[in-house]
Residue frames as a rotation matrix with the C-alpha (Angstrom) as fourth column:
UNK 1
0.583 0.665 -0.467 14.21
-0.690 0.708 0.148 54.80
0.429 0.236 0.872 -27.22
UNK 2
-0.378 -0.645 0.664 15.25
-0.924 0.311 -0.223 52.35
-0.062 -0.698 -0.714 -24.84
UNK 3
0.488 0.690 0.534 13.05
-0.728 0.659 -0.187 49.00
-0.481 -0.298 0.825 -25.85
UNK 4
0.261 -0.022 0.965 13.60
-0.260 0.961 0.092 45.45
-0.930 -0.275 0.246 -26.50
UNK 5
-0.065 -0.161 -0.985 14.98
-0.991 -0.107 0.083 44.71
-0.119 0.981 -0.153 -30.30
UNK 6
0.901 0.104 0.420 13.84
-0.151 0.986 0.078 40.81
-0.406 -0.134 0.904 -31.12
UNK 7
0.855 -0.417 0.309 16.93
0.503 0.812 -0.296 40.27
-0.127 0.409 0.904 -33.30
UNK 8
0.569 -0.603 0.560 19.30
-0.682 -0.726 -0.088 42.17
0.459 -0.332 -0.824 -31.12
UNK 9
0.440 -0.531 0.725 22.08
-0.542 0.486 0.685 40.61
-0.716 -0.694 -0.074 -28.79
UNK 10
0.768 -0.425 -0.478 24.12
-0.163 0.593 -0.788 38.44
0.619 0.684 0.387 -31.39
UNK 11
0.559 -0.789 0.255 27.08
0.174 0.412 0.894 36.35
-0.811 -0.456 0.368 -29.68
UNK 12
0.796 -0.317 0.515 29.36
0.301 -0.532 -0.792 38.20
0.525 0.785 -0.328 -31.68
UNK 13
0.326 -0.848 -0.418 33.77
0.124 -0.400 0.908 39.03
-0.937 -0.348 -0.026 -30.94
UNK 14
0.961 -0.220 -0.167 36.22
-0.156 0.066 -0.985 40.44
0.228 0.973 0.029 -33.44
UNK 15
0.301 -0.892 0.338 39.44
0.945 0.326 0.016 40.01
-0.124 0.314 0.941 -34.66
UNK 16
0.877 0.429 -0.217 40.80
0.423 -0.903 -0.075 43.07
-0.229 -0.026 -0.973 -33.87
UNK 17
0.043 -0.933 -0.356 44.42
0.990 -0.008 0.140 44.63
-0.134 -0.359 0.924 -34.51
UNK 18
0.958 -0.040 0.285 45.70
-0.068 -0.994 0.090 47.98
0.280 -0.106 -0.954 -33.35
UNK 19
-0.110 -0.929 0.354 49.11
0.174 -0.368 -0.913 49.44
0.979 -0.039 0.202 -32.29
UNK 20
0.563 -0.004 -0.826 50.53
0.809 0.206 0.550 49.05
0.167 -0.979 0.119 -28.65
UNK 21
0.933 -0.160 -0.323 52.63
-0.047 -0.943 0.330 51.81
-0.357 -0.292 -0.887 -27.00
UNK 22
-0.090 -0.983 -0.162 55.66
-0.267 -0.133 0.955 50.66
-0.960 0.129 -0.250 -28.63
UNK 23
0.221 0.049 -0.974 53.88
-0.952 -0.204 -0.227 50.81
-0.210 0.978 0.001 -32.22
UNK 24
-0.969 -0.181 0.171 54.22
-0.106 0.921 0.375 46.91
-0.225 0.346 -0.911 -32.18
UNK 25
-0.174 0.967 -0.187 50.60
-0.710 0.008 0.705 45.50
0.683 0.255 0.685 -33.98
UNK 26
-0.891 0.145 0.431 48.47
-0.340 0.416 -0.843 43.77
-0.302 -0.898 -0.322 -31.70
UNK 27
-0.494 0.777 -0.390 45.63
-0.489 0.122 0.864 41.24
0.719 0.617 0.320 -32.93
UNK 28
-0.988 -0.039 0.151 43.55
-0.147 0.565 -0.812 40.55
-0.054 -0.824 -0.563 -30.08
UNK 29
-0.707 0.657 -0.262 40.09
0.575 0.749 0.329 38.81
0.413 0.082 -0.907 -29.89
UNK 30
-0.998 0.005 0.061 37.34
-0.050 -0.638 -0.768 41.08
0.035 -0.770 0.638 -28.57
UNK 31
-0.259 0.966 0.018 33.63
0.812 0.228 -0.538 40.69
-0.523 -0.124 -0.843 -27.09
UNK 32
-0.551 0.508 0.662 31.39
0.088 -0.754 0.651 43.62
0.830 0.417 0.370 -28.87
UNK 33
0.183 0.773 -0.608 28.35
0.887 0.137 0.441 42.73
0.424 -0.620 -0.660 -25.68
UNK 34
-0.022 0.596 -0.803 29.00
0.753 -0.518 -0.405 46.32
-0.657 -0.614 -0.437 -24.61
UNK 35
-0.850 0.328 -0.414 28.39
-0.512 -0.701 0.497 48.13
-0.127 0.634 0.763 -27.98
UNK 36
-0.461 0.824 -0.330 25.00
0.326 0.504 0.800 45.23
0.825 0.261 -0.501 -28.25
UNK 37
0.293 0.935 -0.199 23.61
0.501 0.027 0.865 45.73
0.814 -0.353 -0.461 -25.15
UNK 38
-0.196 -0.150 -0.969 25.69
0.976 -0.121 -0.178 47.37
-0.090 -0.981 0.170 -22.69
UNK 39
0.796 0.530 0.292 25.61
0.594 -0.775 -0.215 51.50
0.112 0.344 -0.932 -21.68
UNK 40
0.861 -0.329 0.387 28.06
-0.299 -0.944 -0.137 54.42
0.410 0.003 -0.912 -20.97
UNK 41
0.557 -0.494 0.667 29.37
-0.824 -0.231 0.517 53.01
-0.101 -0.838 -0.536 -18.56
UNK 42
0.745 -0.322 0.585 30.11
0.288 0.945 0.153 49.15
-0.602 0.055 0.797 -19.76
UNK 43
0.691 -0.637 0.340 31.85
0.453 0.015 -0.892 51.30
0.563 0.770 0.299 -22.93
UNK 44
0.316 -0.860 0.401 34.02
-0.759 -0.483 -0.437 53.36
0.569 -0.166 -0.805 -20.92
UNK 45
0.439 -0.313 0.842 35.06
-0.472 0.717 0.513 50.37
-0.764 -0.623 0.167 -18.74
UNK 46
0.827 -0.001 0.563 35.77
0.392 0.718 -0.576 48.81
-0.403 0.696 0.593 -22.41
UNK 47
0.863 -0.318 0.393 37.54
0.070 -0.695 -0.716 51.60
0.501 0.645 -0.577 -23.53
UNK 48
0.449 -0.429 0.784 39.73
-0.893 -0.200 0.402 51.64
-0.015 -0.881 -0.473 -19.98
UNK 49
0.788 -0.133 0.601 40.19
0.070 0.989 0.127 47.43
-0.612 -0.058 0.789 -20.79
UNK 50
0.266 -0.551 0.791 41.73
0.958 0.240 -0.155 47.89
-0.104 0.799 0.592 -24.19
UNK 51
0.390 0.016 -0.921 43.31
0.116 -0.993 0.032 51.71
-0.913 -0.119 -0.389 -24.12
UNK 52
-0.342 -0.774 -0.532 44.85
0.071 -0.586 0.807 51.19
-0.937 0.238 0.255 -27.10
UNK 53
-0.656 0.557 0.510 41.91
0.755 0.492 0.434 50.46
-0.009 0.669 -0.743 -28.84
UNK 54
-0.727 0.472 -0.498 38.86
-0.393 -0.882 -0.261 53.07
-0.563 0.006 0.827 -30.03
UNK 55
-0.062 0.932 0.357 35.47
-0.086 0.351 -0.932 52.27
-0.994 -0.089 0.058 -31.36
UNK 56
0.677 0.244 -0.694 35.82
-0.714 -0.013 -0.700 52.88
-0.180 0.970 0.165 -34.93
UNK 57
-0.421 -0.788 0.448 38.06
-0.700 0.597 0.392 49.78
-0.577 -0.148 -0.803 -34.71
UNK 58
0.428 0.665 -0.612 37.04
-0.881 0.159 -0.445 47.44
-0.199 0.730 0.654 -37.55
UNK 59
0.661 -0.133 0.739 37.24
-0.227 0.903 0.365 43.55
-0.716 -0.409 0.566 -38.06
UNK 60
-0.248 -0.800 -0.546 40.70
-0.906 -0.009 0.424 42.37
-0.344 0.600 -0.722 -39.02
UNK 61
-0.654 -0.130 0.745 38.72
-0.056 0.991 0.123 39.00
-0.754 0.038 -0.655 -39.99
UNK 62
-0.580 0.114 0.806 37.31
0.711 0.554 0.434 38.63
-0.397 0.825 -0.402 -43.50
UNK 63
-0.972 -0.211 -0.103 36.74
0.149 -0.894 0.422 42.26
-0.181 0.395 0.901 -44.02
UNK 64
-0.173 0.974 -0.148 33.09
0.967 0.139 -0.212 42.24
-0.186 -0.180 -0.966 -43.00
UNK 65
-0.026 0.493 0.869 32.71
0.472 -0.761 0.446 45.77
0.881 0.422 -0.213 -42.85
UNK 66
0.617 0.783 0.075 32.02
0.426 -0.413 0.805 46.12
0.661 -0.465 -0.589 -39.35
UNK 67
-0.514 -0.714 0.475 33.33
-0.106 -0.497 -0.861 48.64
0.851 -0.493 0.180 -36.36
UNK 68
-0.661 0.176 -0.729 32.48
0.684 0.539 -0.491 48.42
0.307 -0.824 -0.477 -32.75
UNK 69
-0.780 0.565 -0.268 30.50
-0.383 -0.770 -0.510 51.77
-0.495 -0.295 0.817 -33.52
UNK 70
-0.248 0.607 -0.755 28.52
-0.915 0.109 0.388 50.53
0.318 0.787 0.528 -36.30
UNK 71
-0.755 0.365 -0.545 27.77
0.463 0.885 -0.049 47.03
0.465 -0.289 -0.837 -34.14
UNK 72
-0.685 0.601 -0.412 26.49
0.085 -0.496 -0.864 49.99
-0.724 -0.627 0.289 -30.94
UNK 73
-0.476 0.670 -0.569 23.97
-0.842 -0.534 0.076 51.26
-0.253 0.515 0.819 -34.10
UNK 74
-0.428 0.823 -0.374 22.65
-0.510 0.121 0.852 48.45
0.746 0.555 0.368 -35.49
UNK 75
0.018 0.392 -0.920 21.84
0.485 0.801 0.351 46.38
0.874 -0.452 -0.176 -32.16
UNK 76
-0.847 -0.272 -0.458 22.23
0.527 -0.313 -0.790 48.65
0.071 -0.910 0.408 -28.81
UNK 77
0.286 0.880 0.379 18.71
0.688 -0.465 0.558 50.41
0.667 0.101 -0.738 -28.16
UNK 78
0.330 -0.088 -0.940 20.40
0.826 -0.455 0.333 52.53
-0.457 -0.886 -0.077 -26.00
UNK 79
0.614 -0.060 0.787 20.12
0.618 -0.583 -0.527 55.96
0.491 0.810 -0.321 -27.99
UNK 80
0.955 -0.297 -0.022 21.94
-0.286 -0.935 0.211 57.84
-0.083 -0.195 -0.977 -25.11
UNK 81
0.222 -0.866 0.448 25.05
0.389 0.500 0.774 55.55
-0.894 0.002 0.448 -25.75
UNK 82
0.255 0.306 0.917 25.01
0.926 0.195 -0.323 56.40
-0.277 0.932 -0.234 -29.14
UNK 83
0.833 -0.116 0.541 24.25
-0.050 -0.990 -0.135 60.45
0.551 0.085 -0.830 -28.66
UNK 84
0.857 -0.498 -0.130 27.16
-0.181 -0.529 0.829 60.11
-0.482 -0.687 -0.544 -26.16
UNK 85
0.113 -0.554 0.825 29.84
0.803 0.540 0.253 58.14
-0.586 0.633 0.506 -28.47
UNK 86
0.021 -0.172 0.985 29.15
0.894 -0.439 -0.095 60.96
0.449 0.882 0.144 -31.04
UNK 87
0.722 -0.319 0.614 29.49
-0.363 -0.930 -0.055 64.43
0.589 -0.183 -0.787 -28.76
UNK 88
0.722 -0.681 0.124 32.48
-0.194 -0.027 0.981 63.17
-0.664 -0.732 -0.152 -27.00
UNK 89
0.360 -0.582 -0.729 33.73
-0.850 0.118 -0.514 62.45
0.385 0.805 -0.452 -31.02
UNK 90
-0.146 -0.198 0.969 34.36
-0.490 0.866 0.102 58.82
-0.859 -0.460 -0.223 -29.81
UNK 91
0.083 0.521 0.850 33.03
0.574 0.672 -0.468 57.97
-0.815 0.527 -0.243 -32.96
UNK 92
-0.642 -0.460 -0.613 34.57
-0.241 -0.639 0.731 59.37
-0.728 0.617 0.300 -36.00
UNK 93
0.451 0.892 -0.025 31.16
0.002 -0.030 -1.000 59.97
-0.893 0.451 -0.015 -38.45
UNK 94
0.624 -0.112 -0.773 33.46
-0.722 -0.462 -0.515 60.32
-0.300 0.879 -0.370 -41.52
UNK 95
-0.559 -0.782 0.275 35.22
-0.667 0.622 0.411 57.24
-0.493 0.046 -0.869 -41.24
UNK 96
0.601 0.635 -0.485 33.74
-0.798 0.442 -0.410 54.65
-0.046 0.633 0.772 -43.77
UNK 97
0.481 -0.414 0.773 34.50
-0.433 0.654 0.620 51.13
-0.762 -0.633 0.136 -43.41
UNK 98
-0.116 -0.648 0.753 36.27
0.145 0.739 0.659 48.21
-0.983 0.185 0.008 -45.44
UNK 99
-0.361 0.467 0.807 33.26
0.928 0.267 0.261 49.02
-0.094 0.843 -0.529 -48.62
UNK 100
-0.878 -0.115 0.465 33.50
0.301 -0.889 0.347 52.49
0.374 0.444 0.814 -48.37
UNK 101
0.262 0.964 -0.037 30.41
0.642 -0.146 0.753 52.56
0.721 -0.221 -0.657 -46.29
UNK 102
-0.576 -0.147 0.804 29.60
-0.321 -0.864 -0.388 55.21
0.752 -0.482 0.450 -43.98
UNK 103
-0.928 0.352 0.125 27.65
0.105 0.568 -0.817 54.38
-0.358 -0.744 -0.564 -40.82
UNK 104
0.062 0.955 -0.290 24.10
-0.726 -0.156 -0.670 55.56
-0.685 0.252 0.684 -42.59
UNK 105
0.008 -0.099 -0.995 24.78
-0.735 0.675 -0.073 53.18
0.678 0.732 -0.067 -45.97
UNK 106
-0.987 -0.158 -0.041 25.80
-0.099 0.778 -0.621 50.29
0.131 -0.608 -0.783 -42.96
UNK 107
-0.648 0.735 0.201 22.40
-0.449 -0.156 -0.879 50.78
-0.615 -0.660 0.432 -41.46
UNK 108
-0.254 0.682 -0.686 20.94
-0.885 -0.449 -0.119 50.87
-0.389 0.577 0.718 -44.90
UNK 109
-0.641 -0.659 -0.392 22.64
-0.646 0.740 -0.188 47.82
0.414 0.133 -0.901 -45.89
UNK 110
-0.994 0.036 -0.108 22.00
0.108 0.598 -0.794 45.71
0.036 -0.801 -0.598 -42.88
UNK 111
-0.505 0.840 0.198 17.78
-0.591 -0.169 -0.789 46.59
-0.629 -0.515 0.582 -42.48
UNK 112
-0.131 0.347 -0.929 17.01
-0.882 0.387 0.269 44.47
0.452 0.854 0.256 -45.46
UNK 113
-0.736 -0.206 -0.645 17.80
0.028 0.943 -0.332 41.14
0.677 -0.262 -0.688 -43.04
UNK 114
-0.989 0.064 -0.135 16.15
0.129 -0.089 -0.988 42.21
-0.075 -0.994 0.080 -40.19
UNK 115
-0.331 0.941 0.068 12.12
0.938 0.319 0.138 41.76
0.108 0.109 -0.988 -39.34
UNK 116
0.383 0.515 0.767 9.35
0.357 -0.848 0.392 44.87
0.852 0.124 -0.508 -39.55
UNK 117
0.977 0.187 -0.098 9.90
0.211 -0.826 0.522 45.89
0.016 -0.531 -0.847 -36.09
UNK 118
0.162 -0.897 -0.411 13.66
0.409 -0.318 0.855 46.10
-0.898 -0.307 0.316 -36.37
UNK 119
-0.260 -0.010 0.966 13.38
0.944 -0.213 0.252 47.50
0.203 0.977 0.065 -39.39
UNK 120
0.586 0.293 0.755 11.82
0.028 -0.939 0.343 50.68
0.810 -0.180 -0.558 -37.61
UNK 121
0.522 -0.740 -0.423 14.79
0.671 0.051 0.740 50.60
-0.526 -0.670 0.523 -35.09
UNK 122
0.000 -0.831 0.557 16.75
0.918 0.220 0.329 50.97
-0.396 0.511 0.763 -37.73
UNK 123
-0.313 -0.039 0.949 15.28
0.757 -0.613 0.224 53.97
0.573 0.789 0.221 -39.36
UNK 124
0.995 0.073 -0.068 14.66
0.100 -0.768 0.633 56.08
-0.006 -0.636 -0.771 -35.87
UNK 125
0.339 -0.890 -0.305 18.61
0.771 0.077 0.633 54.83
-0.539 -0.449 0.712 -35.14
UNK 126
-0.235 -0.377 0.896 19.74
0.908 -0.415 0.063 56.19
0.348 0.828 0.440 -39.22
UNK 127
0.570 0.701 0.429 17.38
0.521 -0.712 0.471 59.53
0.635 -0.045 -0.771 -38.13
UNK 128
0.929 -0.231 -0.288 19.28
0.053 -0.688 0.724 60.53
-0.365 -0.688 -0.627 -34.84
UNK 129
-0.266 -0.954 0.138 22.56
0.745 -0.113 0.657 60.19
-0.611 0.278 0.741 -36.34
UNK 130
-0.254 -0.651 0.715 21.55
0.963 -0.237 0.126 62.12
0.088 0.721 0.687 -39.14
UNK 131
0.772 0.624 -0.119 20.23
0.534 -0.536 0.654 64.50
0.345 -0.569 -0.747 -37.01
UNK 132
0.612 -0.694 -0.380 23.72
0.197 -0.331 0.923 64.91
-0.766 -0.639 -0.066 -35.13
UNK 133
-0.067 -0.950 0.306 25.56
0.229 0.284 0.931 64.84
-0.971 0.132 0.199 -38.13
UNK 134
0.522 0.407 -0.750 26.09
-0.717 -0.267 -0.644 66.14
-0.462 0.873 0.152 -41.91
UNK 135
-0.147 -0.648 0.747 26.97
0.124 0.737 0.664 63.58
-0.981 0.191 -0.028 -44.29
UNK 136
-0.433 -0.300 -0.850 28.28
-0.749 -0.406 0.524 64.13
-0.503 0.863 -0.049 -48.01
UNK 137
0.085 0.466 0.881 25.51
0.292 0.834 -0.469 61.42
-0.953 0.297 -0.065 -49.61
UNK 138
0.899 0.131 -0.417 26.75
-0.295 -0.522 -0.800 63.13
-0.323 0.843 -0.431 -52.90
UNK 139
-0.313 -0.948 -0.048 30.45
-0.785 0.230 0.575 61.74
-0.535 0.218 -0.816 -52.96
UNK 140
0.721 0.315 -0.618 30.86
-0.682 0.484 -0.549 59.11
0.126 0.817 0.563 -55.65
UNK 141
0.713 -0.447 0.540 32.75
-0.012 0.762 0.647 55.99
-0.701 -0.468 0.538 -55.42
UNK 142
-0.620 -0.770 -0.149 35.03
-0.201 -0.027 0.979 54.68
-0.758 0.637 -0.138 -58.25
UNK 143
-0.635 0.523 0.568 32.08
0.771 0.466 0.433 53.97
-0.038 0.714 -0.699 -60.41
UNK 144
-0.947 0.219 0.236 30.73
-0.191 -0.972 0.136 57.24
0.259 0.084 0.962 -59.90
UNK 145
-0.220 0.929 -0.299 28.10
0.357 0.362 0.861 55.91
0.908 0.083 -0.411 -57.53
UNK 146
-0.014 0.367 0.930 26.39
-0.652 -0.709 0.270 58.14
0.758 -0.602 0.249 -54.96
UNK 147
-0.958 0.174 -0.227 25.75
0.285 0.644 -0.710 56.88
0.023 -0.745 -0.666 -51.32
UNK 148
-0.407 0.913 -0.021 22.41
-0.816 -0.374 -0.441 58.37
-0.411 -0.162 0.897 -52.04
UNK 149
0.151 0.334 -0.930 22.15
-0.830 0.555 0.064 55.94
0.538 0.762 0.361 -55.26
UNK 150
-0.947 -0.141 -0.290 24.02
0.045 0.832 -0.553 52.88
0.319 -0.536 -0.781 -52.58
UNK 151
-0.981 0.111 0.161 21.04
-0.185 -0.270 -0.945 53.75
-0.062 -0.956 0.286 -50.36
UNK 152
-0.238 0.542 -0.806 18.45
-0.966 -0.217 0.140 53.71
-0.099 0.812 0.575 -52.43
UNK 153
-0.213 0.036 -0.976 19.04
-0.721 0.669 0.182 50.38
0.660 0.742 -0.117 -53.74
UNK 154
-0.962 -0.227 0.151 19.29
-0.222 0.326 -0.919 49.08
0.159 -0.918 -0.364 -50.06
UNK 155
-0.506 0.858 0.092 14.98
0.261 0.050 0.964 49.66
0.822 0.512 -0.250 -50.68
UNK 156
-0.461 0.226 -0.858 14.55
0.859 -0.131 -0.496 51.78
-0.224 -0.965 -0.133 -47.27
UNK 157
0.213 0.433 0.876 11.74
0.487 -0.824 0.289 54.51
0.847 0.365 -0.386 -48.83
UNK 158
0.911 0.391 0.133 11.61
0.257 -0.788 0.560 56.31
0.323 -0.476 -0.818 -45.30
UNK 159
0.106 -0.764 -0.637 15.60
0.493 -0.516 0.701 56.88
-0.864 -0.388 0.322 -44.82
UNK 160
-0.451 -0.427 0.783 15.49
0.866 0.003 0.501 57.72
-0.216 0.904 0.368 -48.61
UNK 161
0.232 0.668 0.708 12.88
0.521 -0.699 0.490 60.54
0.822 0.255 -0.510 -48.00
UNK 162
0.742 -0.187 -0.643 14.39
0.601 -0.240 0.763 61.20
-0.297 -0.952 -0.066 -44.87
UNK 163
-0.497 -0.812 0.306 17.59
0.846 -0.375 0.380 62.23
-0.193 0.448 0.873 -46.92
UNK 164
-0.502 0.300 0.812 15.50
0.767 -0.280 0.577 64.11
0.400 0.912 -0.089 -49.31
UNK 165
0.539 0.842 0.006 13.18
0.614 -0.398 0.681 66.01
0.576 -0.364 -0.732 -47.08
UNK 166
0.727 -0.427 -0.537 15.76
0.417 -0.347 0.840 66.88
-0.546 -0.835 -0.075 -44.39
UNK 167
0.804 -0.594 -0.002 18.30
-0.495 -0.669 -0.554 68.55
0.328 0.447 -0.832 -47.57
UNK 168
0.504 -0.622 0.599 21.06
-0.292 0.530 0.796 65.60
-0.812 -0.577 0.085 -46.49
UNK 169
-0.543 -0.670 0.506 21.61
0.434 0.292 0.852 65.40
-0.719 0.683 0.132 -50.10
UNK 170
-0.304 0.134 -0.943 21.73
-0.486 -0.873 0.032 67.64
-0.819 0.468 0.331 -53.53
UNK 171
-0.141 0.296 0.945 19.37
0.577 0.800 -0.165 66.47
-0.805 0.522 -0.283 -55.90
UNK 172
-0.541 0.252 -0.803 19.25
-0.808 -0.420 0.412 67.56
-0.233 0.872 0.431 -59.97
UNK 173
0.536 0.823 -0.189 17.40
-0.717 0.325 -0.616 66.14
-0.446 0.466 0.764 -62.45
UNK 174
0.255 -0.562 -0.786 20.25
-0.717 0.435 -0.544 64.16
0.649 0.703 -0.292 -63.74
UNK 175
-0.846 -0.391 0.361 21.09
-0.532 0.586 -0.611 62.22
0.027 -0.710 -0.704 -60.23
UNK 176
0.038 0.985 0.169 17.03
-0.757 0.139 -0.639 61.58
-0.653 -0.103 0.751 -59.99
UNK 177
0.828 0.284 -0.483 16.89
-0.541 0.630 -0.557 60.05
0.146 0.723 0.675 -63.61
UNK 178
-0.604 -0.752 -0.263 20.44
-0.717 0.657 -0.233 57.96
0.348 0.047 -0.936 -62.73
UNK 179
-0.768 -0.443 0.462 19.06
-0.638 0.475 -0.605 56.65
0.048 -0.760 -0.648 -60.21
UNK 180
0.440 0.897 0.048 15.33
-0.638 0.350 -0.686 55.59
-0.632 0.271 0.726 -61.23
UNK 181
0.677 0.040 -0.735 17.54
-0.639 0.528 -0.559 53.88
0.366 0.848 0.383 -64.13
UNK 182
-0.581 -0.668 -0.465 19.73
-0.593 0.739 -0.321 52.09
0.558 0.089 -0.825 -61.83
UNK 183
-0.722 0.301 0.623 17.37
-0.464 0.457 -0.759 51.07
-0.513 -0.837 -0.190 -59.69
UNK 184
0.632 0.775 0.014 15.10
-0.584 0.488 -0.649 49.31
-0.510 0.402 0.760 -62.62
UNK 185
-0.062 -0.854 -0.516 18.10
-0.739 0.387 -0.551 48.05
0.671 0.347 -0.655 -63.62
UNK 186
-0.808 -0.193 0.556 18.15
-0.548 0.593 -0.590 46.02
-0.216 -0.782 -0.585 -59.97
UNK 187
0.134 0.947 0.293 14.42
-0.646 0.307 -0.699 45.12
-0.751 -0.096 0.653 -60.52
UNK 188
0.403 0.011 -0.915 15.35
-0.863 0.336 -0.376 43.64
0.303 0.942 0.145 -63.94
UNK 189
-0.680 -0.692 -0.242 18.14
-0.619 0.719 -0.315 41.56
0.392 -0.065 -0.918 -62.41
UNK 190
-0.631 0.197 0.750 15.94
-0.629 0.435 -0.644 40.49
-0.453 -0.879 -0.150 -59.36
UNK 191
0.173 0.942 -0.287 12.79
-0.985 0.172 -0.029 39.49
0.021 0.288 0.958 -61.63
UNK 192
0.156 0.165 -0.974 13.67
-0.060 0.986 0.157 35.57
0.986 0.034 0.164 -62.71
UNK 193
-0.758 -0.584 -0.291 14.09
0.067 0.374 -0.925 35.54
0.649 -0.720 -0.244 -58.69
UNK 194
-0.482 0.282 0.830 11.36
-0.503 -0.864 0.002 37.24
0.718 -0.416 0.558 -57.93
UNK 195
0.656 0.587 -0.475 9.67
0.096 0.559 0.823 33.89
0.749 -0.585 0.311 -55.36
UNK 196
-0.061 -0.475 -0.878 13.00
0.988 0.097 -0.121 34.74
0.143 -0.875 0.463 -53.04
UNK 197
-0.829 -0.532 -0.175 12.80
0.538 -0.843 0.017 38.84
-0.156 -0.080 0.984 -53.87
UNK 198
-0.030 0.755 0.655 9.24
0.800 -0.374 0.469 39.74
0.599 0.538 -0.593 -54.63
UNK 199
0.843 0.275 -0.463 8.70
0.517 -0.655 0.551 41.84
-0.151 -0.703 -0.694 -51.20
UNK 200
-0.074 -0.822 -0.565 12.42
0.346 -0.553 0.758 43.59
-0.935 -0.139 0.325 -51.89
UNK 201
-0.579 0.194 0.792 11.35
0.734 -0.299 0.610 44.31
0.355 0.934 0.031 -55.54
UNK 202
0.515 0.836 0.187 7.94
0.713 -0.539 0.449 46.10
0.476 -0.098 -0.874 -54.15
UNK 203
0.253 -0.576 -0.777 10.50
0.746 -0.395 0.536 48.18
-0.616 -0.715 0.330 -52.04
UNK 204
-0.558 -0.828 -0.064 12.47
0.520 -0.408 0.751 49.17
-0.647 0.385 0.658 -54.22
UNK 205
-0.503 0.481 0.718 9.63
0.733 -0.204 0.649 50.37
0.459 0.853 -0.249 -56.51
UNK 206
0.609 0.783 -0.123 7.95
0.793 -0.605 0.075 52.19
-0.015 -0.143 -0.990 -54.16
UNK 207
0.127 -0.714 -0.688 11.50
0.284 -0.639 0.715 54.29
-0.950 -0.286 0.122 -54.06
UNK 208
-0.777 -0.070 0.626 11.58
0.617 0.116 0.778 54.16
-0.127 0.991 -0.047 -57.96
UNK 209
-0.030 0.870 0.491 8.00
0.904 -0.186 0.385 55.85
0.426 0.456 -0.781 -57.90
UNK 210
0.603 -0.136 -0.786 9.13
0.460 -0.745 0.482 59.04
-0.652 -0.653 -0.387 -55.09
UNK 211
-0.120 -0.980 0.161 11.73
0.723 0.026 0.691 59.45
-0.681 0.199 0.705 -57.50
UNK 212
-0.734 0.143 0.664 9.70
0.591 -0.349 0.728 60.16
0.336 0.926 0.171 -60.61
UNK 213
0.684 0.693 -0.226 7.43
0.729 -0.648 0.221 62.51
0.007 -0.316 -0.949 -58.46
UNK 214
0.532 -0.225 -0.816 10.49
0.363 -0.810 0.460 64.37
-0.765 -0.541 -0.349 -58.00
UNK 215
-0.740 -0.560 0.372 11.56
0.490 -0.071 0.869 64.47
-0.461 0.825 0.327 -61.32
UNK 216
-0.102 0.391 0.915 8.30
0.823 -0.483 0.299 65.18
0.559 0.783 -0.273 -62.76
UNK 217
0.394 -0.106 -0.913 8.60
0.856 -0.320 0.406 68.26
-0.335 -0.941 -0.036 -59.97
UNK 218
-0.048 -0.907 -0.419 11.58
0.285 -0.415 0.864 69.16
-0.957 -0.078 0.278 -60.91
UNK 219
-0.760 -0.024 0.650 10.00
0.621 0.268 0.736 69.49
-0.192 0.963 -0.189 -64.60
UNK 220
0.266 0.914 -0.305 7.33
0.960 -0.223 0.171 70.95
0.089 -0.338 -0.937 -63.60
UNK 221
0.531 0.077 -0.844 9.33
0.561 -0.779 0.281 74.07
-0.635 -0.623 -0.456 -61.93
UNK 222
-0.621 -0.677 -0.396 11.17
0.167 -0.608 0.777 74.60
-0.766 0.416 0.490 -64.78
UNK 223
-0.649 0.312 0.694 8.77
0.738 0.036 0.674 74.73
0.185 0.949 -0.254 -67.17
UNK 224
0.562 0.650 -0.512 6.91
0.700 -0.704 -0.125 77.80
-0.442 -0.288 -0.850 -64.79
């Protein structure tokens, strides 16, 4: 997929700091414009600019979250930039940023802001990656929260069935019912809001209602 994204291109540089050849730190200002819109070739010219620098490089300025891979995903429509970053291992899939995100959770994150048709960007973009890649959506934070359960809450039903369908994560009956109860938990909070959250509430319910299909499923086969 190579089209137009309306609320792509962002004027957009970090604060970056890495390690010169003599292991001194180095904090140097950098454009992103060829993980947003540029292709192969603008990154390896980028890569050739700053050698001592690599994509999974991540802003040293108020701990946003982001890396110059995870900018290329959410805004570059160029998918062969992307597939190439990740077989040449340019792009270290297991690296999780400032919040413990992984590049899928980023994605997940970030599609809530972003209008209907970038919203399906987003969830072909989430698709090839996890296509190229296996990710542990079972690992628990300190609070013993899944990135399935992060993801979830994020209120993206088709990457959440994407997970589910495609075996990207190990569901019991006990993760199922967590997560149906945190996620009415969110709804609870959101309600006295609900004139800025009503459409993210209906989200999140329709993910709340896949859930308990697969619980009552999962009830279902054990009682055969």
């Amino acid at each position: 997929m190579n089209s137009t994204i309306s609320n792509s291109n962002p004027n957009y540089t970090m604060n970056t700091a890495f390690s010169d050849e003599n292991g001194d730190e180095i904090i140097v200002k950098i454009s992103t414009e060829p993980f947003v819109k540029g292709d192969i070739n603008d990154v390896i010219n980028w890569m050739v600019k700053y050698q001592y620098g690599h994509v999974n490089m991540e802003d040293n300025d108020g701990g946003n979250g982001y890396t110059f891979f995870f900018i290329a995903c959410l805004h570059n429509p160029n998918d062969d930039l992307i597939k190439w970053l990740i077989e040449t291992n340019e792009a270290d899939l297991d690296y999780e940023n400032y919040f413990g995100l992984n590049v899928i959770e980023f994605l997940a994150f970030n599609i809530k802001y972003f209008d209907k048709a970038y919203e399906e960007f987003i969830e072909k973009r989430a698709k090839l990656i996890l296509d190229m890649h296996t990710f542990d959506f079972n690992k628990k934070d300190n609070d013993s929260i899944t990135k399935f359960q992060k993801i979830c809450r994020n209120g993206n039903y088709k990457i959440v069935k994407y997970l589910v369908t495609n075996n990207h994560v190990k569901l019991d009956l006990q993760l199922i019912n967590d997560t149906v109860n945190s996620l009415n938990q969110l709804v609870n909070q959101l309600k006295p809001y609900s004139g800025g959250y009503s459409e993210f509430i209906e989200k999140l319910k329709v993910i709340i209602n896949y859930l308990n299909q697969l619980a009552n499923n999962f009830v279902t086969q054990t009682d055969i």
